[in-house]
N, C-alpha and C positions, 0 to 999 in steps of 0.2 A: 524531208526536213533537212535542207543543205543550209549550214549558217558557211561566212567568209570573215573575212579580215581584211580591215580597210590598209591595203600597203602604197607605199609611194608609186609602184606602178598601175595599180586600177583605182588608184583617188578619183582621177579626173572622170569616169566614166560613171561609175557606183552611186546608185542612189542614197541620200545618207538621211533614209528614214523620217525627219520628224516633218518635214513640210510634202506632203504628196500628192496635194491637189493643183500647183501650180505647172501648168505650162511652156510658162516661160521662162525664160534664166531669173532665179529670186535674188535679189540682194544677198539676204541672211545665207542663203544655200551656197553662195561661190565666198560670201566671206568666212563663213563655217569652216568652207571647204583650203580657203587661204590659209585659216589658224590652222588644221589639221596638218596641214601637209609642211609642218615646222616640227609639229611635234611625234608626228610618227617614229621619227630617230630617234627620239627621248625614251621609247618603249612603253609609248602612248596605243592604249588598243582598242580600237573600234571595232564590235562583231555583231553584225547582223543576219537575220532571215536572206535569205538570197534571192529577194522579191518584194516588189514597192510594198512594203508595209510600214508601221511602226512596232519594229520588236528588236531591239540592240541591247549592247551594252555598252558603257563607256568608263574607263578607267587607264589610272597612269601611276607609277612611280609617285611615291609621293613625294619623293624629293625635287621632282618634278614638276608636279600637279602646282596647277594654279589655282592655289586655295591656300590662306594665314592657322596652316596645321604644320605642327611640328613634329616629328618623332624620325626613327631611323628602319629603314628595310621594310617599309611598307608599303602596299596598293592603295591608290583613292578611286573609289567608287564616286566618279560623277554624275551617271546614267544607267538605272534599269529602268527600260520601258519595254511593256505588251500591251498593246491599243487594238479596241473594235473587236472584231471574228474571231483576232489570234488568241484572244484569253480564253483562259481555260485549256489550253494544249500541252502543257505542258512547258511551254517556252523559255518561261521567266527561269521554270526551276534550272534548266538547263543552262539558261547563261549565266547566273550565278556560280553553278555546281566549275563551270568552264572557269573561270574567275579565282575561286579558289584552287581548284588544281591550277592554274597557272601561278599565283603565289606558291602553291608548294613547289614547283618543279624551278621555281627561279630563286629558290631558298629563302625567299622571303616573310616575313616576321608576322604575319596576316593583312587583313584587308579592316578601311575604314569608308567611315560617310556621314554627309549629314542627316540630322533627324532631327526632330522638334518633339518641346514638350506634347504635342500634338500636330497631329501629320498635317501637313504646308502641301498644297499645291507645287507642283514644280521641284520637289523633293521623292527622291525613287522611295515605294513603300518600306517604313521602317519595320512595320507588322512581319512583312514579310523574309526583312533580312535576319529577324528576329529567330526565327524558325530556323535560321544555318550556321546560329550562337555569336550572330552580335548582341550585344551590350552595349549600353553605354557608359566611357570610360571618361567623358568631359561633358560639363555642361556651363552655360553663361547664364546670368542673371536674367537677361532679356530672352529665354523659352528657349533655346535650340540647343543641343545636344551634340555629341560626339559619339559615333556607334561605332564601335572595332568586334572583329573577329578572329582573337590574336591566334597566333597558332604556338608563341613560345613562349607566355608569360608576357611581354613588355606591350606595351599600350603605348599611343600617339597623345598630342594635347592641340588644344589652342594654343596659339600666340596669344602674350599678355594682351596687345594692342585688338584683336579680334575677340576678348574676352570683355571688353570694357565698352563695346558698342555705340559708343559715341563719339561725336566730332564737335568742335568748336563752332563753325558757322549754323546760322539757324534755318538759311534756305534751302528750298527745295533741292537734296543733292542724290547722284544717281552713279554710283560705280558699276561699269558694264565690261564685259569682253565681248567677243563676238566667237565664242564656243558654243551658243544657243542662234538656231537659224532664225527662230521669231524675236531678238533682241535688235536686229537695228527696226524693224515696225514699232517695236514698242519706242525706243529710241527716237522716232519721227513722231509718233503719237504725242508725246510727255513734248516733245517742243515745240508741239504747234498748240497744245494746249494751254501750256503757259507761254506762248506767247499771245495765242487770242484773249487771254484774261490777264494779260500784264503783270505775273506772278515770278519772280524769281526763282531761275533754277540752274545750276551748277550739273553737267553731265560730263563725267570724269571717263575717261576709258582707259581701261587697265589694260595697255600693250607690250607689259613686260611681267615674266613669273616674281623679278623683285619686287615690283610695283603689288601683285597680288598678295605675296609674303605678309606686306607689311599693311593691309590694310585693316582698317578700325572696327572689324568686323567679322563676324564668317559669312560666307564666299562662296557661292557655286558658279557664279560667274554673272550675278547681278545681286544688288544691294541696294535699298532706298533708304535714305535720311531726311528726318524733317524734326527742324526743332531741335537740331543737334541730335535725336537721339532714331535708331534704328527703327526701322516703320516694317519691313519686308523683306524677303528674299524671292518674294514672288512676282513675276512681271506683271506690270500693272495696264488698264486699259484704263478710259475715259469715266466708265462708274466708279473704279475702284478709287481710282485719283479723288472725284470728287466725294467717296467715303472719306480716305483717310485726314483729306482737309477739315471737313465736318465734324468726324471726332475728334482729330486735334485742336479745333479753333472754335467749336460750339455755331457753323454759320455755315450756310449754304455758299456754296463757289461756282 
């Protein structure tokens, strides 16, 4: 059981877990691999199994982190994942456990993440972070939560602007980074679909951490709008699209 740490000298080579069946050079996996290799000097930490799997962790400075969370000396948990054979070994416990001892050893204030009124797709188990004394310390009118694991008393928040979940335009709109390897497919997907059905849509890309800060929403590094108001944090395919038209509009798309 040998995990590593993704550093600016074995970026280029290191498998970064979440896409493992492709062959060939993926889009998402070398853009993945673009954003990472900026933020590793930030004390950005990527720790994996030492073998093509999906078992990591991902987290950063929150002062850092690209996500519209506020507070001071804390870690943002963007990623736990254990996928397939590896669950059940123990994995998960272990790179959390690694996580927090790395907030305590850098003096920092505890660890947070997102979570929802109920558990999202695309969202690391909150059940689970539960069990190592998150809480949660924020939540927005629109379902999703704020879970910290303080270690000193003080708690993180939302940004007012990520509490209020909405936006002025009514189209189809899509804030994305490229921190998720499956985000430019989805990315291609939403615009070839509305362009085959003539549907307006707005696909924003957030390439900077102030641009993250400030967005109308929480944020793991994808976001959907329609109708002005927040639809998702979950990446969406061709049924889901045409679900959430359906509920929203009463009509098949």
């Amino acid at each position: 059981m040998e995990f590593i740490n993704l550093t600016p000298e074995n970026l280029a080579e290191e498998h970064l877990c979440c896409i493992i069946r492709s062959k060939k050079p993926h889009p998402g996996v070398e853009a993945k691999r673009t954003w990472l290799a900026e933020r590793l000097n930030e004390g950005h930490v990527f720790r994996k199994l030492h073998e093509k799997a999906v078992v990591f962790i991902e987290y950063a400075p929150l002062e850092t982190a690209w996500v519209p969370i506020l507070g001071d000396n804390y870690l943002y948990l963007y990623c736990l994942w254990v996928s397939g054979s590896h669950k059940g070994k123990g994995y998960g416990r272990m790179l959390m456990e690694y996580c927090l001892q790395d907030a305590r050893e850098r003096g920092k204030s505890g660890v947070c993440m997102l979570g929802a009124d109920k558990q999202k797709a695309w969202l690391s188990d909150q059940a689970f972070a539960q069990k190592f004394g998150f809480e949660t310390v924020d939540a927005t009118e629109y379902g999703y939560q704020l879970l910290a694991c303080s270690l000193d008393g003080t708690v993180p928040r939302f940004s007012p602007a990520a509490k209020r979940g909405e936006i002025d335009g009514q189209e189809l709109t899509v804030y994305y980074d490229f921190q998720c390897p499956y985000i430019c497919q989805s990315v291609e997907l939403i615009r070839q679909y509305c362009g085959e059905r003539q549907i307006p849509v707005s696909l924003r890309l957030v390439d900077t951490q102030q641009k993250a800060k400030e967005l109308p929403c929480v944020f793991n590094n994808w976001a959907v709008f329609y109708q002005g108001k927040l639809q998702t944090v979950n990446l969406l395919d061709a049924a889901a699209l045409k679900r959430m038209f359906q509920r929203e509009e009463g009509r098949p798309v």
